[in-house]
GUVEX-400746 format. One record per atom (N, C-alpha, C): residue in one letter; x, y, z. Coordinates in steps of 0.2 Angstrom, whole numbers, plus 5000, padded with zeros to 4 digits. Atoms other than C-alpha are relative to their C-alpha. Layout:
AXYZ/...
END
This chain:
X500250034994/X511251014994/X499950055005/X500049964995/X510451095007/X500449995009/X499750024995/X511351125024/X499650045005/X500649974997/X510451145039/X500450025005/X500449945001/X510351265050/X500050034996/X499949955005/X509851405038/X499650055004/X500649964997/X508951575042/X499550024993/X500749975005/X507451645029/X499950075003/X500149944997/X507351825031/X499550004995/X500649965004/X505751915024/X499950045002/X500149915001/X505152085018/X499550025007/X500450024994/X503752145028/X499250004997/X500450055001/X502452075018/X500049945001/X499850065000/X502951915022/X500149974995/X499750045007/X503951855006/X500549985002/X499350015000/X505551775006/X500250054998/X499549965004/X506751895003/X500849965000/X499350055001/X508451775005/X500049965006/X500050044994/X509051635016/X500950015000/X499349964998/X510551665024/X500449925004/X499750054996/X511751535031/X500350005004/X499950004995/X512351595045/X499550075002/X500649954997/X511151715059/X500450045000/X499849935003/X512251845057/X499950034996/X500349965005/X511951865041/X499450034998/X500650004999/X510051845043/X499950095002/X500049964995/X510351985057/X500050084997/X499749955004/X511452115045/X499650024995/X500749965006/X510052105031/X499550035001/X500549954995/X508752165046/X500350055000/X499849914999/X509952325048/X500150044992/X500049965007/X510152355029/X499350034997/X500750005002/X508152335030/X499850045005/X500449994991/X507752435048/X499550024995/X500549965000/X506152515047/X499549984996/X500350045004/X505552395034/X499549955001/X500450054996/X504752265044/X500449934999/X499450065002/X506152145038/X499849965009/X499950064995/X505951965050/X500649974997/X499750045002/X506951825050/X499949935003/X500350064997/X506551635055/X500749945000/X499550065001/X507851485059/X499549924997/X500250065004/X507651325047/X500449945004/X499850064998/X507951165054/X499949944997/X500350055006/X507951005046/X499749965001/X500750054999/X506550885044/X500049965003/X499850064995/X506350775056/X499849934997/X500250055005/X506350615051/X499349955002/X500450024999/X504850515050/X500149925003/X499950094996/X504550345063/X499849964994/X500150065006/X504750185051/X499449975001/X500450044999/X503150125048/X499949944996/X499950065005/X502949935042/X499550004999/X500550025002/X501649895031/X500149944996/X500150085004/X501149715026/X499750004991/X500250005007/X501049705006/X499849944998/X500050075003/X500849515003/X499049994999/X500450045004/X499549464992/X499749955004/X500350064997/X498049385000/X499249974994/X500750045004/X496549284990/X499650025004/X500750024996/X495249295003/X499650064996/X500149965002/X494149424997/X499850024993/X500150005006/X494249404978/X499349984997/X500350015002/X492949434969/X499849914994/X500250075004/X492149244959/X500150014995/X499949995006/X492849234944/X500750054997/X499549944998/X494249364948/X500649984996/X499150035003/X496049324936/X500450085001/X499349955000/X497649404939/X500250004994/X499650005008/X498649484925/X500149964998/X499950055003/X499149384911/X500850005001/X499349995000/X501149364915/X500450014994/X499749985007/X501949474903/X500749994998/X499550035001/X503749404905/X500149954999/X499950045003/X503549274897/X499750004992/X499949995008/X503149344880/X500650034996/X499449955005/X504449424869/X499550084998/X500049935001/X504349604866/X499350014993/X500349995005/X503649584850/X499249954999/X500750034996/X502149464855/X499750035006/X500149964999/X502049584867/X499550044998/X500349965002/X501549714859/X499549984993/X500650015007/X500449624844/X499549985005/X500550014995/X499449564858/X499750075002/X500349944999/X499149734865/X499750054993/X500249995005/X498549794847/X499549954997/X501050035003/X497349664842/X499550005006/X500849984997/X496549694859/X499850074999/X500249955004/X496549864853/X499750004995/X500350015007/X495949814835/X499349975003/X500750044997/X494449714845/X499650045004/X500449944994/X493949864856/X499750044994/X500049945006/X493949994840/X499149964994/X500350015005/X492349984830/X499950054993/X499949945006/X492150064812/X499450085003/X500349984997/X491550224815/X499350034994/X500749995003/X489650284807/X500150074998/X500149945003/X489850454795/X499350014999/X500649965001/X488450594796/X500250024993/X500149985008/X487750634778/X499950085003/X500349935000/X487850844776/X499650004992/X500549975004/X486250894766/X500450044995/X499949945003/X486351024753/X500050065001/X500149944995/X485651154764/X500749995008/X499349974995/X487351134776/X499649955007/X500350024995/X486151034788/X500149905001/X499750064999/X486550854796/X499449954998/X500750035000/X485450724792/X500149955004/X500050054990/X485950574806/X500549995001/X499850014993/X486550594820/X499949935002/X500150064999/X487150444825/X500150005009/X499950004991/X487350504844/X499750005003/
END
C-alpha cells in the first residue's frame, strides 16, 4: 500500500532514481548525488474524482424495427446452453472447397 506523502528523487537525466518516504531522505540522496543534477519532487495523493451520476435504464425509444433483445440465457441449463451455441456454430461453418495441385507444383482453382 502506498502512503502518501512520498518524495521521487531523479538522476539528472530525469529518471526515477528512488522514492523516499520522508523529505529528508529525498534531501540526503541530493547530497550523496551533489554535482549530479539529482531533483527531487513531493507526491501527493490523487484527488479524488467529483461523483458523477450516470443514468443506465434501458430505453425503447430509438430501437431499430425489428430490433430483439438477447435470448435470456438463465433460463437454459448449462448444457442446453452450450449445444445451442455449437449448432449456431455448426450453421455458420460451411464445408470448406480444396485446391487441386497439378503435377507441375501449380494450383489449379483458386476458389478465392
Amino acid at each position: 500500500m502506498i502512503h502518501y506523502p512520498y518524495w521521487s528523487c531523479y538522476d539528472g537525466l530525469g529518471q526515477k532514481y528512488c522514492d523516499c518516504s520522508h523529505e529528508k531522505y529525498a534531501i540526503r540522496t541530493l547530497e550523496l548525488h551533489e554535482g549530479e543534477g539529482f531533483t527531487y519532487k513531493r507526491i501527493d495523493a490523487p484527488k479524488p474524482l467529483p461523483p458523477v451520476i450516470i443514468d443506465v435504464d434501458a430505453q425503447k425509444e430509438g430501437e431499430l424495427p425489428g430490433q430483439q433483445g438477447l435470448p435470456s440465457a438463465n433460463k437454459l441449463s448449462h448444457q442446453e446452453a452450450q449445444e445451442r451455441l455449437h449448432d449456431d456454430i455448426r450453421q455458420q461453418l460451411e464445408e470448406s472447397k480444396l485446391a487441386e495441385l497439378d503435377i507441375d507444383g501449380e494450383y489449379q482453382d483458386w476458389l478465392y
